[in-house]
N, CA, C and O atoms as a GROMACS GRO file, in nm:
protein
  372
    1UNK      N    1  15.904  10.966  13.806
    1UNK     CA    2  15.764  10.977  13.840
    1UNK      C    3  15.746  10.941  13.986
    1UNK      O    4  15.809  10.848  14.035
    2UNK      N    5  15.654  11.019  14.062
    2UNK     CA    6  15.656  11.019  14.224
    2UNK      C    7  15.547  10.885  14.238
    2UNK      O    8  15.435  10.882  14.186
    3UNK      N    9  15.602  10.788  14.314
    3UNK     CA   10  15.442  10.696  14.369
    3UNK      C   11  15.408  10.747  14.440
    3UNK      O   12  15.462  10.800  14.537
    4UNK      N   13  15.256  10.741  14.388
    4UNK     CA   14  15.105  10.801  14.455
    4UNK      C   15  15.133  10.703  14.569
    4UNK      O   16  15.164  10.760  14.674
    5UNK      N   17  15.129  10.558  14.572
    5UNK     CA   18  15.112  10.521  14.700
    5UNK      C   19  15.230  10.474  14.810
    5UNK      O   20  15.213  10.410  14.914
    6UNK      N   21  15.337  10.518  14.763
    6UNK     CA   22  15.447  10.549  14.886
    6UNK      C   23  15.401  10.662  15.014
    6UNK      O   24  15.433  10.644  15.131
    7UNK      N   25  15.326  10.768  14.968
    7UNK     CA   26  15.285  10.824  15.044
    7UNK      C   27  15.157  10.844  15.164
    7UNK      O   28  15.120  10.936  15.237
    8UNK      N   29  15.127  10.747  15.148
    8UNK     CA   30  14.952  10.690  15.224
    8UNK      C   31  14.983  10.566  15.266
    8UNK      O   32  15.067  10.481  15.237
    9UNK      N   33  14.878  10.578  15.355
    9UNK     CA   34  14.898  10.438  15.444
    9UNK      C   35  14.857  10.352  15.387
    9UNK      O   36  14.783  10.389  15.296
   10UNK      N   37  14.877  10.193  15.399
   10UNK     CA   38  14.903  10.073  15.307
   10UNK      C   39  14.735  10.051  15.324
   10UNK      O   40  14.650  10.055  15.235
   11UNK      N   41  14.721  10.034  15.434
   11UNK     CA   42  14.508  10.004  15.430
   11UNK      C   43  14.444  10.125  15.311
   11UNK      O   44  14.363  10.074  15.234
   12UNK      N   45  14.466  10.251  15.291
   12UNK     CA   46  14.374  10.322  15.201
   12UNK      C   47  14.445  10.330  15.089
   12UNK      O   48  14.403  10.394  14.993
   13UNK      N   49  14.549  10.272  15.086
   13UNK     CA   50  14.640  10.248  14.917
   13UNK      C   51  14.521  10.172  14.868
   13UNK      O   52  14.430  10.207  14.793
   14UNK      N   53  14.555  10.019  14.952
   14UNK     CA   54  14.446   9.875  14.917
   14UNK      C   55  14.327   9.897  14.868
   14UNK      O   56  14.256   9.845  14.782
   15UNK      N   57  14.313  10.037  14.983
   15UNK     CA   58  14.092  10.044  14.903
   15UNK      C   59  14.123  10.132  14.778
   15UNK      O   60  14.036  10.131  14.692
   16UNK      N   61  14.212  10.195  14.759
   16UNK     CA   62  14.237  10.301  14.638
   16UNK      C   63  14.236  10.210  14.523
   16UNK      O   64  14.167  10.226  14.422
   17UNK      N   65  14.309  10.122  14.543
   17UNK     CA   66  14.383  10.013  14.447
   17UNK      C   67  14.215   9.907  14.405
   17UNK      O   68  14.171   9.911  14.290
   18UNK      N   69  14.166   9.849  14.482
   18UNK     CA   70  14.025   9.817  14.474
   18UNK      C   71  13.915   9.903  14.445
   18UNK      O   72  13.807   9.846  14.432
   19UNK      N   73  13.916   9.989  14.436
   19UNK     CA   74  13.807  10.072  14.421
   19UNK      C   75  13.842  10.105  14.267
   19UNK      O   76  13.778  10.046  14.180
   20UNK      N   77  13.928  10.185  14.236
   20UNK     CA   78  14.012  10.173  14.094
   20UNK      C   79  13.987  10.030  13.965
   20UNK      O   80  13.944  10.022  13.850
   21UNK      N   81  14.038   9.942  14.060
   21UNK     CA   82  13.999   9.780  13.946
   21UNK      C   83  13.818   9.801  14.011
   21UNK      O   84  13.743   9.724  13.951
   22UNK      N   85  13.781   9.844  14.064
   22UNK     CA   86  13.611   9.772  14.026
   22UNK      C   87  13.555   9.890  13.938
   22UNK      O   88  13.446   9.883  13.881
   23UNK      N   89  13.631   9.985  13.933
   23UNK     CA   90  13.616  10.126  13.791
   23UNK      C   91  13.614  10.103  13.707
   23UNK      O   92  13.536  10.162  13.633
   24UNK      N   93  13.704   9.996  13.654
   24UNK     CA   94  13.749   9.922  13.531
   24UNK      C   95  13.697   9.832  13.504
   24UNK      O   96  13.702   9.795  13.386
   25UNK      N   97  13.634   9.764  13.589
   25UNK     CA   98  13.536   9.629  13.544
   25UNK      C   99  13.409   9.668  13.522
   25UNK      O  100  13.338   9.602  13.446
   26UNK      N  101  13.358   9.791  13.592
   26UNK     CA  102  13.231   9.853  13.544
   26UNK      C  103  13.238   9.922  13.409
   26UNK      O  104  13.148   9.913  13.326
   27UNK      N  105  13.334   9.982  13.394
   27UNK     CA  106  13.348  10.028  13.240
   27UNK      C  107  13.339   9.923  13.152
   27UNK      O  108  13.261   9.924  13.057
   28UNK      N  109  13.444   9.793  13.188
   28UNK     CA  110  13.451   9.720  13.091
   28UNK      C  111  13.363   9.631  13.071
   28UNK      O  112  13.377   9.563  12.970
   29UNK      N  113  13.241   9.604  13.165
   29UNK     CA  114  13.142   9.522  13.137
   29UNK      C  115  13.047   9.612  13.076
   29UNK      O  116  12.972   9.564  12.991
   30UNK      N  117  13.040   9.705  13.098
   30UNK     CA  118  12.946   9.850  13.036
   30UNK      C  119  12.949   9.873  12.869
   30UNK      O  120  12.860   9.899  12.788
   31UNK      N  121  13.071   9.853  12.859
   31UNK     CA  122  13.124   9.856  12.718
   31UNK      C  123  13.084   9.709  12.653
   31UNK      O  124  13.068   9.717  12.531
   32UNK      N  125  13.073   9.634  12.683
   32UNK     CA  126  13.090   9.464  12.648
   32UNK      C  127  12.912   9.484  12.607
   32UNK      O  128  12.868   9.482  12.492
   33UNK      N  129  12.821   9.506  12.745
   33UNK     CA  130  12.711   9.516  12.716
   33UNK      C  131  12.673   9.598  12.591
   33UNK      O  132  12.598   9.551  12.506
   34UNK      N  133  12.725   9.717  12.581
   34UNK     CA  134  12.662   9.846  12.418
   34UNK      C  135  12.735   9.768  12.335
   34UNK      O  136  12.699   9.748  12.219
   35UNK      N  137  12.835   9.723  12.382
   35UNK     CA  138  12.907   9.664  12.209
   35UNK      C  139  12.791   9.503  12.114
   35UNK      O  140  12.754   9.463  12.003
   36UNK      N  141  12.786   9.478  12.225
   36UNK     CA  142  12.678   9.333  12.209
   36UNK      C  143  12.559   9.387  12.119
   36UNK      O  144  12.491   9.308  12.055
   37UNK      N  145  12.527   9.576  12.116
   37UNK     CA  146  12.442   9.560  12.043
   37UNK      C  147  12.452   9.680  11.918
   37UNK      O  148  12.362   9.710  11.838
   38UNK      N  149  12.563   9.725  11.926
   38UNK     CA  150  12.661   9.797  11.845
   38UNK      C  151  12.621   9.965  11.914
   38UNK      O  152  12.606  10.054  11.831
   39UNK      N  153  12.611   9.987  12.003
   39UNK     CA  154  12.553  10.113  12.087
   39UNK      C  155  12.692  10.185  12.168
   39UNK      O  156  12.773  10.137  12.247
   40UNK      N  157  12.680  10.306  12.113
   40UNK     CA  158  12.816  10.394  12.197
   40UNK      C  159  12.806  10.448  12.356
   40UNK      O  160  12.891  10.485  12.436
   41UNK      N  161  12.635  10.429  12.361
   41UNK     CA  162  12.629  10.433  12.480
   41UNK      C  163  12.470  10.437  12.512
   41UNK      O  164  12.402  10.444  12.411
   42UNK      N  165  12.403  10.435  12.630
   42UNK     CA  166  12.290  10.396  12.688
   42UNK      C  167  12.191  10.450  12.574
   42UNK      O  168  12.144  10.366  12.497
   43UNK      N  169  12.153  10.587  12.558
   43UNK     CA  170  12.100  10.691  12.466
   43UNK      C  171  12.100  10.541  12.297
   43UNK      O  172  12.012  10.510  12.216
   44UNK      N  173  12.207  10.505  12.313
   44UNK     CA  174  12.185  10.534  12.132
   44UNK      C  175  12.111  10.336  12.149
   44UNK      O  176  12.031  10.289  12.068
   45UNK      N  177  12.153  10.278  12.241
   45UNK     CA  178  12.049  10.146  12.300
   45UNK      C  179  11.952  10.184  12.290
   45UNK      O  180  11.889  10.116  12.209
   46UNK      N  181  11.888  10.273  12.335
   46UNK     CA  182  11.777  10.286  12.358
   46UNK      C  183  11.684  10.337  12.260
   46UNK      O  184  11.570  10.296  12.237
   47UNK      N  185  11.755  10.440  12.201
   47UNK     CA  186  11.693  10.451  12.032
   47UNK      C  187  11.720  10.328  11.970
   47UNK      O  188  11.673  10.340  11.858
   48UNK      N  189  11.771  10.211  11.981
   48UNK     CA  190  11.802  10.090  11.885
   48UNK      C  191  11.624  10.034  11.904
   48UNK      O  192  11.567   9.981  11.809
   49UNK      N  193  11.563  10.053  12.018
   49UNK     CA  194  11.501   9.931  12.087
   49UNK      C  195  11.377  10.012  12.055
   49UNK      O  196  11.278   9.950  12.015
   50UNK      N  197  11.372  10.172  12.072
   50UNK     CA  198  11.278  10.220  12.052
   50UNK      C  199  11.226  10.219  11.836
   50UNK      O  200  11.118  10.244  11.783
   51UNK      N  201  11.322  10.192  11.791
   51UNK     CA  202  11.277  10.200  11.633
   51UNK      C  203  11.288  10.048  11.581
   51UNK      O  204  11.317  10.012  11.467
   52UNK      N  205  11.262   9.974  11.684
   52UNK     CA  206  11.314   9.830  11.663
   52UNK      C  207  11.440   9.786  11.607
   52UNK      O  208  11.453   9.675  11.554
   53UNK      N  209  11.509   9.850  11.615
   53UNK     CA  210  11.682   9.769  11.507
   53UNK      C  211  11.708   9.624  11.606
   53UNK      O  212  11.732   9.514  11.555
   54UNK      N  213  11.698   9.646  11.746
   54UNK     CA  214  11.728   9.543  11.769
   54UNK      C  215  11.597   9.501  11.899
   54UNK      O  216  11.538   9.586  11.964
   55UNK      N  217  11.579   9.374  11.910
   55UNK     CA  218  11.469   9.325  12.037
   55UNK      C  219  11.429   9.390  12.139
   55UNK      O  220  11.516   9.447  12.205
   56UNK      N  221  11.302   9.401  12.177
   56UNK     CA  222  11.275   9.502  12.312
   56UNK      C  223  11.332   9.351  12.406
   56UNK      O  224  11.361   9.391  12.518
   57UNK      N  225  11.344   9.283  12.402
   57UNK     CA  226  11.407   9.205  12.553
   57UNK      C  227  11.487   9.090  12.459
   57UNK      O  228  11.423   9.017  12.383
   58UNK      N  229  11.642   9.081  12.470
   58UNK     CA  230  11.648   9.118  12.634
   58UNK      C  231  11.741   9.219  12.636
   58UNK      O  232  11.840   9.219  12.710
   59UNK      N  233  11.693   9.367  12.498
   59UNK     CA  234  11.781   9.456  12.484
   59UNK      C  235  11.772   9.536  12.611
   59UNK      O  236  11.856   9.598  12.677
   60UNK      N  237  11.618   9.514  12.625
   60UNK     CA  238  11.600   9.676  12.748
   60UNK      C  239  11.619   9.614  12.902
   60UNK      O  240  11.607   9.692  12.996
   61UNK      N  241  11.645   9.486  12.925
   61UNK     CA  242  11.710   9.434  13.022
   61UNK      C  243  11.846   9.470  13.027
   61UNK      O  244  11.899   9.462  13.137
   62UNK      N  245  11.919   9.511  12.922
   62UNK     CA  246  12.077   9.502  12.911
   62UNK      C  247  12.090   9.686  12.901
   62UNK      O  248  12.190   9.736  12.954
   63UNK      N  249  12.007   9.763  12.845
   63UNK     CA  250  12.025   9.890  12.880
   63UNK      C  251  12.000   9.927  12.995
   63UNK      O  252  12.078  10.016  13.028
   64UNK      N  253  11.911   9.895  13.092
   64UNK     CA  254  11.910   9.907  13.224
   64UNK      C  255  12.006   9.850  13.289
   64UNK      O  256  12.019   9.900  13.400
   65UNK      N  257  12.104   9.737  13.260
   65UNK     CA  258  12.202   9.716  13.311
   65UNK      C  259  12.336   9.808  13.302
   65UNK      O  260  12.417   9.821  13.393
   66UNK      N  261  12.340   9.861  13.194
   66UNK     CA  262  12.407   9.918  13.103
   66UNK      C  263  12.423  10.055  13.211
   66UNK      O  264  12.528  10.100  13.258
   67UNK      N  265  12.274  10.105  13.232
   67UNK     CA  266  12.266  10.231  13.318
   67UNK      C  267  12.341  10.225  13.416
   67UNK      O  268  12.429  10.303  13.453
   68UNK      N  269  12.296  10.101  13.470
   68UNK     CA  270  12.331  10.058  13.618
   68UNK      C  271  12.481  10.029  13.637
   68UNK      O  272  12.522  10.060  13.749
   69UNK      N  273  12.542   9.994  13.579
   69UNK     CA  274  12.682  10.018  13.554
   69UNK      C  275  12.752  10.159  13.532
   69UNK      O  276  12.852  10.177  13.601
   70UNK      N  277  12.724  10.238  13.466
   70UNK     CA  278  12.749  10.371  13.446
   70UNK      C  279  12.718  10.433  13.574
   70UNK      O  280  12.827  10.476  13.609
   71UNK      N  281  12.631  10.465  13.667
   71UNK     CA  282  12.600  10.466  13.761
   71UNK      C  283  12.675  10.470  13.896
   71UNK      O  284  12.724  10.560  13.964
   72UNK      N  285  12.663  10.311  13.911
   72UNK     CA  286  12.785  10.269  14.015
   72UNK      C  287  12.941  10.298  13.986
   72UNK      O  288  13.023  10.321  14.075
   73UNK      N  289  12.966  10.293  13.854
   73UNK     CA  290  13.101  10.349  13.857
   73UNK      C  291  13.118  10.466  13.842
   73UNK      O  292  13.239  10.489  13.841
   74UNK      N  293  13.042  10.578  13.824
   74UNK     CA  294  13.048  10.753  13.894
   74UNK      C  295  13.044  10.707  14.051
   74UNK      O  296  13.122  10.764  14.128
   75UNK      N  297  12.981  10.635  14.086
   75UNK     CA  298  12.960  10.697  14.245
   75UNK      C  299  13.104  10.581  14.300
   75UNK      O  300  13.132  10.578  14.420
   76UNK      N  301  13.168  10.511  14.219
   76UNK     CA  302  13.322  10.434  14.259
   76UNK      C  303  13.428  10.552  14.253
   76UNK      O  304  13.520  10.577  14.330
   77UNK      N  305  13.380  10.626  14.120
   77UNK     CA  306  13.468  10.736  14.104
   77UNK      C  307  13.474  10.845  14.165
   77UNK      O  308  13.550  10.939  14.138
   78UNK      N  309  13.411  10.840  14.233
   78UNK     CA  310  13.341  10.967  14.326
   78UNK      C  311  13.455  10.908  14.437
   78UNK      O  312  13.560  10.970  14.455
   79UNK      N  313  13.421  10.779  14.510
   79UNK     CA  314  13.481  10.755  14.618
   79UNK      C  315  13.664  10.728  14.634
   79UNK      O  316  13.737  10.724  14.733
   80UNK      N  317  13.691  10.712  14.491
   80UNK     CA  318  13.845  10.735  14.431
   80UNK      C  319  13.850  10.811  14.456
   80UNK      O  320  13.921  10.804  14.556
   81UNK      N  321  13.808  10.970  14.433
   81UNK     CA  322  13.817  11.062  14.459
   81UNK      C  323  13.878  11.123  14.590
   81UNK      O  324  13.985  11.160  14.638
   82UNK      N  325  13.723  11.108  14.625
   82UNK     CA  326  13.766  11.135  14.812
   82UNK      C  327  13.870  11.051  14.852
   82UNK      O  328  13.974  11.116  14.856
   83UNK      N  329  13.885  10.934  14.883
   83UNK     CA  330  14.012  10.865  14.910
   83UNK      C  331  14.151  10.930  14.848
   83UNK      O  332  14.244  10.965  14.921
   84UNK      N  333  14.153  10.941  14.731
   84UNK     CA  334  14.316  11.061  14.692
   84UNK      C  335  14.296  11.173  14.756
   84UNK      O  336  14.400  11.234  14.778
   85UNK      N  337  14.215  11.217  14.787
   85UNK     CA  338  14.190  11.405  14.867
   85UNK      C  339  14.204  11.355  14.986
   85UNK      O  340  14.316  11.395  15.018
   86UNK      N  341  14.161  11.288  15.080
   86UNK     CA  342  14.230  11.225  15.197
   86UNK      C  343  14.348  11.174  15.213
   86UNK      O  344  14.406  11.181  15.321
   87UNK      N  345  14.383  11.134  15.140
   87UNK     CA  346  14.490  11.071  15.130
   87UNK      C  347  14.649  11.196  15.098
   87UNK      O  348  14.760  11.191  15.150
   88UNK      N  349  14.599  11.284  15.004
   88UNK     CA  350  14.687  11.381  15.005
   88UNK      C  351  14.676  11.512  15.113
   88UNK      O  352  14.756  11.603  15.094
   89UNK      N  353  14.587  11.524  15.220
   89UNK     CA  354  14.586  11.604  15.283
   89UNK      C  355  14.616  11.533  15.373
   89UNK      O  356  14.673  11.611  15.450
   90UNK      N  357  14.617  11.445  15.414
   90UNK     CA  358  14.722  11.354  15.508
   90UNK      C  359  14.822  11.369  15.532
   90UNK      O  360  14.869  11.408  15.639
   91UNK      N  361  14.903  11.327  15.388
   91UNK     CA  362  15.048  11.342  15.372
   91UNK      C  363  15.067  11.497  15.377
   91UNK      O  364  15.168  11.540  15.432
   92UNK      N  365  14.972  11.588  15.320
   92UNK     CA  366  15.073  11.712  15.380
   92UNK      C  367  15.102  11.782  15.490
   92UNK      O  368  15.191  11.863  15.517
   93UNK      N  369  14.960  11.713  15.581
   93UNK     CA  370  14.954  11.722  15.734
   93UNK      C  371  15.103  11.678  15.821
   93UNK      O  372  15.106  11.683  15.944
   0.00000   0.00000   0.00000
């Protein structure tokens, strides 16, 4: 298997490598939050809160968090992104 980061310079490995673990901590606090209220995802929170199954606060505090996490980690993933597409048109430069 080829390393991805033998080939890129050690500074945009680092942000690759950081940007990646804060992907994973947004998922995994994202997940921690819907699981706390047995929800697969923002949508089905929000029907919990809207038919009462579970508390309007501090459920709809935690689905807006919930959002807000989902959110920031598209636009982390976004910037993973661009960083490997830079990063490989580099190296073929």
């Amino acid at each position: 298997m080829t390393n991805f980061f033998a080939s890129i310079d050690p500074e945009e490995a680092a942000e690759i490598d950081i940007l990646s673990r804060l992907a994973y901590e947004l998922r995994e606090n994202r997940s921690a939050i819907l699981g706390s209220h047995g929800a697969e995802d923002e949508a089905a929170l929000l029907q919990k809160i809207r038919t009462g199954v579970v508390g309007e606060h501090p459920a709809y505090e935690l689905y807006l968090a919930a959002r807000i996490l989902a959110d920031t980690r598209e636009t982390v993933r976004a910037a993973v992104g661009e960083r490997k597409k830079l990063a490989v048109l580099i190296f073929v430069l």
